[in-house]
C-alpha positions as CSV (number, residue, x, y, z in Angstrom):
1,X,16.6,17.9,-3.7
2,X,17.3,16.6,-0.4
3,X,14.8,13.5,0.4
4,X,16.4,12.5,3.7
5,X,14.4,12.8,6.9
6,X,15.3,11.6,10.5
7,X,12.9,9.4,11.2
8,X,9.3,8.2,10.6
9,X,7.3,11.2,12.5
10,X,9.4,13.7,9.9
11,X,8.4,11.5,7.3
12,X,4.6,11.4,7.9
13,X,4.2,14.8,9.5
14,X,2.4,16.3,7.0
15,X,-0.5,13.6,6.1
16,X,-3.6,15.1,7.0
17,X,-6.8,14.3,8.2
18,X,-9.0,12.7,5.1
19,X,-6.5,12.0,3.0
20,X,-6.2,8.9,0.5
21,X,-3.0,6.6,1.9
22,X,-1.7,3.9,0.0
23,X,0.2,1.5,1.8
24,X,2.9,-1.5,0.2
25,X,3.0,-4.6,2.2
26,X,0.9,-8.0,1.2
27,X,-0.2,-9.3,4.6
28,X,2.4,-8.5,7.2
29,X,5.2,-8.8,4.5
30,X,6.9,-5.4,3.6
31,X,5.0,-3.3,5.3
32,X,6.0,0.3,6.1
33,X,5.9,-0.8,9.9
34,X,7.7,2.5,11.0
35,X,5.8,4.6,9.1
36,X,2.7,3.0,10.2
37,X,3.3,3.5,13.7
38,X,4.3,7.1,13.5
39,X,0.4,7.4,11.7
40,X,-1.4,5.8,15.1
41,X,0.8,8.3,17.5
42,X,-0.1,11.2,15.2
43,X,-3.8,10.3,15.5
44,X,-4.9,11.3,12.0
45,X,-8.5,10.5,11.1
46,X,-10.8,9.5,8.1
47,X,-7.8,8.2,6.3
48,X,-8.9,6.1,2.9
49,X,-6.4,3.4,3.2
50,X,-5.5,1.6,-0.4
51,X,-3.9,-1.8,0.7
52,X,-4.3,-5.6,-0.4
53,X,-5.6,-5.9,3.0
54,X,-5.2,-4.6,6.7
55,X,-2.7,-6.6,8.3
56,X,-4.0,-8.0,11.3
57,X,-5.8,-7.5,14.6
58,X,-2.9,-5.9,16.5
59,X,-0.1,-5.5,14.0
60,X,0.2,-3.1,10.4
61,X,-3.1,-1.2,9.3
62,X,-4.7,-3.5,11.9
63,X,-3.7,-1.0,14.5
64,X,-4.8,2.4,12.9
65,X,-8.3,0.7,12.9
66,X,-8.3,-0.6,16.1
67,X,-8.0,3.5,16.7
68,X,-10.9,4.4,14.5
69,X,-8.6,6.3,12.0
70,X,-9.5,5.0,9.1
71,X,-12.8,5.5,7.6
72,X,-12.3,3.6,3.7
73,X,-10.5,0.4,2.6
74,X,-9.6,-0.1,-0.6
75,X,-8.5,-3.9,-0.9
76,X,-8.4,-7.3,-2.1
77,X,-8.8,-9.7,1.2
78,X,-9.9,-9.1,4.6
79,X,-7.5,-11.9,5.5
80,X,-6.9,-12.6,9.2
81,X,-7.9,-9.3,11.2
82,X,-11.6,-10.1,12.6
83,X,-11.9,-6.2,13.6
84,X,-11.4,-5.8,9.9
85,X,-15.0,-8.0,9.6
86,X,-16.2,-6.5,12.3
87,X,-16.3,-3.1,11.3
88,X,-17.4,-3.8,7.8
89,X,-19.9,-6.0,8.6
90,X,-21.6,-3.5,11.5
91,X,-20.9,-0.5,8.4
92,X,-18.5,1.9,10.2
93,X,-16.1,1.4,8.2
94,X,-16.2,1.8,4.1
95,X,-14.8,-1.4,2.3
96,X,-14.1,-1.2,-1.8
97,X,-13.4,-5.2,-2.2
98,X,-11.2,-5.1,-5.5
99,X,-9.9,-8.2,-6.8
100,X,-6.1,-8.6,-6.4
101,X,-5.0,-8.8,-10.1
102,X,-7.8,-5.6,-10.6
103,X,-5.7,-3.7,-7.9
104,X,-2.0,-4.0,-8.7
105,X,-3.3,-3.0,-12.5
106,X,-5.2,-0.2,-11.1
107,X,-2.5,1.3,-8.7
108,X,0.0,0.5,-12.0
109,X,-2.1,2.0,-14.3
110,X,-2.3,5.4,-11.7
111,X,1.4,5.6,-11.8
112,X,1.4,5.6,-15.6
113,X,-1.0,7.9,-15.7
114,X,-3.6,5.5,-17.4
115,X,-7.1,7.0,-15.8
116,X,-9.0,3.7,-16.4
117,X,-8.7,0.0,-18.1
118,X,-11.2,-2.5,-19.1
119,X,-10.8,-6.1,-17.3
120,X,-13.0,-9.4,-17.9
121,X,-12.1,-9.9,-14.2
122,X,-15.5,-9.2,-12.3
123,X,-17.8,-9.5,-15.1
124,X,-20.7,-11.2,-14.4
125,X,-20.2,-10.8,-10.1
126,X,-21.4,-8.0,-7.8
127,X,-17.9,-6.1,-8.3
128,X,-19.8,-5.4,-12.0
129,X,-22.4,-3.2,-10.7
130,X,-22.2,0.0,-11.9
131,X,-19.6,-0.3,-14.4
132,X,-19.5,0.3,-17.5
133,X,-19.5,-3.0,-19.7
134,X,-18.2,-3.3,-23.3
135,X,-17.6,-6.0,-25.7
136,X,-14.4,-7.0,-27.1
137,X,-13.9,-9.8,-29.5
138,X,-17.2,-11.4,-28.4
139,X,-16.1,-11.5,-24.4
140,X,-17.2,-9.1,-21.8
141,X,-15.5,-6.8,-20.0
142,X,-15.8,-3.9,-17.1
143,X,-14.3,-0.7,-16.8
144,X,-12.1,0.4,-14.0
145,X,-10.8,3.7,-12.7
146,X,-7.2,3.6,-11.6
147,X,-5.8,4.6,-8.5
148,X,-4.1,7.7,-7.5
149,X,-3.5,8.9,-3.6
150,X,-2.7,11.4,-2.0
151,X,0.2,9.9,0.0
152,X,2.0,6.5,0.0
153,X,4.2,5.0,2.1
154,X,6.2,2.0,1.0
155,X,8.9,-0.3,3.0
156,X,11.9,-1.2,1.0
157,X,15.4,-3.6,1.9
158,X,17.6,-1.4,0.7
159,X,17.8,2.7,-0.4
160,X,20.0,5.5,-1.5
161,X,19.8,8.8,-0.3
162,X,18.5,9.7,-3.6
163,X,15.5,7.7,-3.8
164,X,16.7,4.8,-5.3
165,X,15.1,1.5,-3.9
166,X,16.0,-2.2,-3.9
167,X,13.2,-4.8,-2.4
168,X,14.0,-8.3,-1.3
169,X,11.8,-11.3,-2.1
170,X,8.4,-11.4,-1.4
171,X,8.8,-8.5,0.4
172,X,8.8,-6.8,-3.0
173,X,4.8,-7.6,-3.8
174,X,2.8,-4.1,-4.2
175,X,5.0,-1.8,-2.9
176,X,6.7,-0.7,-6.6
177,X,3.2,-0.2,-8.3
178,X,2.2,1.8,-5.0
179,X,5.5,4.0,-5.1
180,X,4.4,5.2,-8.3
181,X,0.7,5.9,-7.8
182,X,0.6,9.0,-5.4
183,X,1.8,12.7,-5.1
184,X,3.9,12.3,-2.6
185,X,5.8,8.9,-1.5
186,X,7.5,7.8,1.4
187,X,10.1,5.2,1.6
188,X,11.6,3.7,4.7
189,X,14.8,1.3,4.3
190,X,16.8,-1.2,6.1
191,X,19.7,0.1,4.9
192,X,19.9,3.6,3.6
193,X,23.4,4.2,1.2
194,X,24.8,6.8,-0.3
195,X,24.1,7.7,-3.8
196,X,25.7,5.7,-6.5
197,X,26.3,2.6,-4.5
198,X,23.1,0.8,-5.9
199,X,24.0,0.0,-9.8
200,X,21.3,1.1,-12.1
201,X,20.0,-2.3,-12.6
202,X,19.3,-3.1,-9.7
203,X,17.2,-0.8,-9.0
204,X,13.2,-1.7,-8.5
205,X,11.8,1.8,-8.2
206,X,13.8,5.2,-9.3
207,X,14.4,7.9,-7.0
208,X,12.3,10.0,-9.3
209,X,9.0,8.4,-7.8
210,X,10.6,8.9,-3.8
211,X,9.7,12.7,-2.1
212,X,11.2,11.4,1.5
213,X,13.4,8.4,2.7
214,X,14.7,7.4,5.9
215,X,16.2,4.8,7.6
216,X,13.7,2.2,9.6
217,X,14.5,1.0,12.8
218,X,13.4,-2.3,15.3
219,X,11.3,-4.3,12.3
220,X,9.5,-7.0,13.9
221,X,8.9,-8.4,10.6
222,X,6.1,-11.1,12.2
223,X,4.4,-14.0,10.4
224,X,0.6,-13.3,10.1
225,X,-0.1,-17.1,10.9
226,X,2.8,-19.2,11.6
227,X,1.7,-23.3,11.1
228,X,3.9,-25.6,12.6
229,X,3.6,-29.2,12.2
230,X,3.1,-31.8,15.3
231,X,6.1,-33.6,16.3
């Protein structure tokens, strides 16, 4: 099967409007910024966007909402993007506030094909409403469903033609659990290989889980708030 595509418009071409997108990346770090940009030229709507959060104002997801194209978030932190506020708080746009724990167990949980978990996480709070509760061993827990999308898109250091990806640091964060937990997954790489030059073990995420890669180009790689002290 040959995964390779071009670039980042071949990779995305055929996400469509509606569709549920999971995206890696925890704040700006290992974000799929190629792939992301390729998504705001294409001008896809209504997307439900699973990610820890949405970047910020002007840079990752940030930018698809600053273009109205995404209509559902599914995340842990609203962070540092005020449009992100903004739009939840006026209600046009959708927010599903997950805990961050509850998320990377749901999205790992979708990839192992687990439909749904119980977690003590939440009980007791507003993200309980509506959930099933059950007793175990005289504590309370909630019930949630795990995730599954349609697409996801992930940003990795290094890749093989095969599928094979390598992450680096913190740059690692949610993008393995969201390489597993959709139908089709997208990978771009700093460095694409040829098969058989990663060794098995170090391998983060098998080619098995990887429907297109590509090579990323121009990563900006920005700080979402860079603190510097007074001299």
């Amino acid at each position: 099967m040959n995964k390779l595509v071009k670039d980042a418009d071949e990779a995305v071409k055929d996400i469509f409007d509606g569709a549920t997108l999971a995206l890696g990346g925890f704040g700006l770090c290992g974000i799929p910024e190629n792939c992301i940009a390729a998504l705001v030229k294409k001008g896809i709507k209504n997307l439900t966007c699973i990610s820890n959060n949405a970047g910020v104002d002007d840079f990752g997801i940030g930018l698809l909402l600053q273009n109205r194209q995404v209509k559902k978030m599914i995340s842990s932190y609203v962070g540092e993007n005020k449009l992100f506020e903004q739009l939840v708080l006026s209600g046009e746009l959708e927010l599903e506030l997950t805990p961050q724990g509850t998320l990377a167990e749901k999205l790992r949980a979708g990839g192992a094909g687990i439909p749904a978990f119980f977690t003590a996480t939440g009980y007791g709070t507003q993200i309980a409403e509506g959930k099933e509760v059950r007793e175990f061993n005289s504590r309370k827990y909630i019930l949630e469903h795990s995730l599954f999308a349609d697409f996801a898109i992930v940003k990795a250091w290094k890749g093989d033609t095969m599928g094979n990806l390598v992450f680096r640091g913190t740059a690692r964060n949610f993008n393995p659990n969201i390489a597993t937990a959709s139908y089709k997954t997208i990978a771009e790489v700093e460095q694409l290989v040829p098969a058989g030059e990663i060794h098995p073990d170090e391998v983060h995420v098998p080619g098995i889980y990887i429907k297109r890669i590509f090579q990323g180009e121009n990563y900006e790689k920005r700080i979402e708030k860079r603190t510097t002290s007074k001299g």
